[in-house]
N, C-alpha and C positions, 0 to 999 in steps of 0.2 A: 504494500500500500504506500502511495505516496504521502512523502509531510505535508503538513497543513503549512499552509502560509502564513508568516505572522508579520503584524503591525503594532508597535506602540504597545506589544503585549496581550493583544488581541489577535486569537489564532484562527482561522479559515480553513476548515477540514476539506481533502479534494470531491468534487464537484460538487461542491457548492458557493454561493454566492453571498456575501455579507455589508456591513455597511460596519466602518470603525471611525469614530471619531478622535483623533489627534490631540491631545491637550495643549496646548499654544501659549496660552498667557490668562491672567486672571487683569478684568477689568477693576478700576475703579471705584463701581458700581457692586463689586465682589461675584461680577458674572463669570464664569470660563468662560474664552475662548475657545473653540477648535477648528480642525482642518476636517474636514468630511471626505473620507474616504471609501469609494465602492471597490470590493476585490471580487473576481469570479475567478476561480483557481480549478481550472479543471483536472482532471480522474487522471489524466496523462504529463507525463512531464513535457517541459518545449521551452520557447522563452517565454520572459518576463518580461513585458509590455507595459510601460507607465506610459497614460497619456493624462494629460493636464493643461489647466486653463487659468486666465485669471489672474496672472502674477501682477500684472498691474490690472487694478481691481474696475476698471472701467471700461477693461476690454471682456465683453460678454459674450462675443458671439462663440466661444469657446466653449463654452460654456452650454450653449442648448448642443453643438458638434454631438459633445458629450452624454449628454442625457438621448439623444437619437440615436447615439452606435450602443450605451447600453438595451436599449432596448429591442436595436436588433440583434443583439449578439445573447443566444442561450448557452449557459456552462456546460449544461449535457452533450453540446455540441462542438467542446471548446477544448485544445488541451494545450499547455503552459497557463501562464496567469495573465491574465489582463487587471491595473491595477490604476483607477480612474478616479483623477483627482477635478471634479471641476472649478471648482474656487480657494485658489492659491495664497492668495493675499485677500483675507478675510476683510479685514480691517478695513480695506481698501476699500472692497466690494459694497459691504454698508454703506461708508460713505460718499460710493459711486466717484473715487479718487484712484486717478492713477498711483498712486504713491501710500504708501504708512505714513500714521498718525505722523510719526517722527520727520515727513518730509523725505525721510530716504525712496531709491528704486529700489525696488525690491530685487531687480533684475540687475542689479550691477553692484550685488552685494554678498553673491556666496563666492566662496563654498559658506562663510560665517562662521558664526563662533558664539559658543555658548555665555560666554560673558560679555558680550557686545554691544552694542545696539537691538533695539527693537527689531528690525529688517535684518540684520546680523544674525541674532536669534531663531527665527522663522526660517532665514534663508540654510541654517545649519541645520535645524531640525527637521527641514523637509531633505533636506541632502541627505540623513540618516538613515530617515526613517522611508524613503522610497524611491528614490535615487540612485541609490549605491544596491537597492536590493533589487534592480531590475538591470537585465541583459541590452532592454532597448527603449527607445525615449520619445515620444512625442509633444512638446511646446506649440498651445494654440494664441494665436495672437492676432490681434486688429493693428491697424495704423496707429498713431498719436495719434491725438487732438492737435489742429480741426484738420485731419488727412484721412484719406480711404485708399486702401491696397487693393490692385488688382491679386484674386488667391495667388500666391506664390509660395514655395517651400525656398527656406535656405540652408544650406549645412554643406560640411565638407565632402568634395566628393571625389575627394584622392585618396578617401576611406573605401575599397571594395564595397562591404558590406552596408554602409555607411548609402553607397550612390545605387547599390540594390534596392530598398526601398523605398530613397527618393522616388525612382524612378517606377516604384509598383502607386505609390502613392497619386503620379498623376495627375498634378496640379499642372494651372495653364502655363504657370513660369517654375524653370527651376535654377536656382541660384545659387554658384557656388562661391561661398565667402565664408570667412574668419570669422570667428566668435570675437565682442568683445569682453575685456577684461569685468571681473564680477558678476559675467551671465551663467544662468542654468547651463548653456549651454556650452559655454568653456570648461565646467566642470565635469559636466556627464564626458565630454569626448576625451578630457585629461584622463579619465577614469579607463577608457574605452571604451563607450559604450556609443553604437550609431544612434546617433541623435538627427533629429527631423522639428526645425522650427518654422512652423505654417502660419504664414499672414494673408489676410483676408478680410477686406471689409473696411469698416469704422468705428469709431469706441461709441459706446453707450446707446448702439442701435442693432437688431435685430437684421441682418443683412444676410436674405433667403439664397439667393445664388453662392454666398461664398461658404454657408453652413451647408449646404446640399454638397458643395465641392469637398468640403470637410470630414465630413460625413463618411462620403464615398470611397474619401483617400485614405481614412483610417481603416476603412473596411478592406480596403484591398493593401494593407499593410498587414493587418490579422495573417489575411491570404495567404500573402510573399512569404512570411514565417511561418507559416505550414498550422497555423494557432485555428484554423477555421478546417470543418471537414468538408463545406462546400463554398464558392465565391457569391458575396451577396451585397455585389456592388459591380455594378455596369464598367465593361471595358470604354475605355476612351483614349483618344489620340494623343501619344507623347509629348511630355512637359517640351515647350519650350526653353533650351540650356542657355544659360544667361551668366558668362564671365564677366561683366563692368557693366557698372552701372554711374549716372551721373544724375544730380538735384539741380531743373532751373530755380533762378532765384527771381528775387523781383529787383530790376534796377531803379524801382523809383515806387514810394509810397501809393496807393490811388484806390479805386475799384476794379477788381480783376472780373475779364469776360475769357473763359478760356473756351478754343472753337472746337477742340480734339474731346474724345473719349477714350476711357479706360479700355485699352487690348489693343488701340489704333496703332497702326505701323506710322510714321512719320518720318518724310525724307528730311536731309542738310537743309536750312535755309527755311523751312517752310513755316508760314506764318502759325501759329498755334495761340494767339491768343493777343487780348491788350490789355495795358494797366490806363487810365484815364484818371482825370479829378471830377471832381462832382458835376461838374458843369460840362464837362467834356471838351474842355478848350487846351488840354495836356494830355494829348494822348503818346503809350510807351507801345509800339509792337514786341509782341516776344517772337521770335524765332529760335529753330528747332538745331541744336550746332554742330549736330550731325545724323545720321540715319539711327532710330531708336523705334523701339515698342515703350507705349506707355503705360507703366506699372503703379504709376500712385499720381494724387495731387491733393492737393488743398479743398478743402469744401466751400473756405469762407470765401467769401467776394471780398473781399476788405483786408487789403494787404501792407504792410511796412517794407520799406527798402532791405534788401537782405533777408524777408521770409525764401522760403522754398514753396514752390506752387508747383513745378511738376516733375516726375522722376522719371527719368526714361532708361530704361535697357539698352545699351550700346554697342554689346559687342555679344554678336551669335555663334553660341560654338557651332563646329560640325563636326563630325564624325565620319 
């Protein structure tokens, strides 16, 4: 018989599925804290799958990913562990804040440390307690505020295994870039573990096409690890590979009309948008400053000299 899984001292006997909750912090208010945790640890061994959302607490769409692949996924039909955290940065999420009480990222704060900071704290405790005990790693994520991400996966993918499941995952862009310093994600890979961070969307809104993309891409990640007995996620056309990428900026304060959309290819030179003042007697053309696909922009119309309004993909691998 295989062992039970355990968390926080909370053990999950094989094929079954449970809910643990994390003890994190005691409020103020003399409330506990915790991290909610679902494990479905199937009859058979395989890997350990953590997927997780939430670490800045105002990106949600992670978050419902999560509650749609649990629900498609039965343990009876399921063998390694699947180990699903959807709200990472509690604290956050309440206060519908990217950030901890404290002002820290949470994302730019592990591996941590138990005498630390608040985010210190958190970021060390979840490193412990489901990080380090899983084979392989899934990060859900939106844009910043005020920005939206065309779905894209980013991680390293000079990792074999690593660019294996990017590429079962499926997303329309896929990016290969470095972690920075204090991420999830620079730890789990120091650790070795293939890591997969997916962005999608916008914070603090429910965005149908990149949770359905999300959805799908975890489902056919289960797959790729042999963790599912049948596929139960629709095949679809390989990621667009994306080595450089570049942020246009704004050269001048105004109201921004941008004329592109999100996934549009755009040539050198081509006009994509203007900044203007209220009157419309200062107008700024943006042009495009080389050939890109466009992965992200700004939401607000209402821009300062030196925002970033669009993010273009620049340079396409091929194989």
């Amino acid at each position: 018989m295989r062992e039970a899984f355990e968390i926080s001292g909370t053990k999950i006997a094989p094929g079954t599925r449970g809910n643990i909750e994390i003890p994190l912090a005691m409020l103020y208010t003399h409330t506990q804290m915790t991290i909610p945790v679902e494990v479905l640890h199937g009859r058979e061994a395989g890997p350990r799958l953590f997927v997780c959302a939430a670490l800045h607490g105002d990106e949600i769409n992670g978050i419902e990913i999560i509650r749609r692949v649990l629900d498609s996924v039965q343990v009876e039909n399921m063998r390694g562990t699947l180990v699903a955290v959807p709200i990472v940065n509690v604290f956050g999420f309440v206060y519908e804040s990217r950030y901890l009480p404290d002002r820290r990222d949470l994302n730019r704060s592990f591996p941590g440390s138990q005498r630390g900071s608040l985010a210190s704290r958190l970021a060390h405790l979840f490193s412990n307690e489901v990080v380090y005990r899983c084979t392989h790693g899934i990060d859900l994520h939106t844009a910043a505020p005020p920005r939206t991400n065309l779905p894209q996966i980013r991680a390293n993918l000079k990792d074999g295994e690593t660019r294996r499941i990017a590429e079962a995952f499926a997303a329309p862009v896929l990016i290969d870039s470095t972690s920075p310093a204090g991420s999830l994600r620079r730890v789990a890979t120091g650790r070795g573990i293939p890591f997969l961070l997916y962005e999608g969307g916008e914070p603090m809104r429910f965005n149908e096409s990149a949770i359905e993309m999300g959805v799908n891409g975890v489902l056919r990640v289960l797959w790729a690890l042999d963790m599912l007995a049948e596929p139960i996620a629709p095949d679809v056309a390989p990621s667009v590979e994306v080595t450089r990428t570049t942020w246009i900026r704004a050269r001048q304060s105004g109201i921004l009309q941008l004329d592109v959309s999100m996934g549009e290819q755009v040539k050198r030179r081509q006009k994509l948008g203007d900044i203007s003042d209220p009157f419309g007697s200062s107008t700024l053309n943006l042009t495009a400053p080389r050939d890109g696909l466009v992965i992200g922009r700004t939401i607000s119309p209402l821009v300062h000299r030196g925002d970033a309004v669009l993010h273009l993909a620049t340079e396409i691998a091929t194989h």
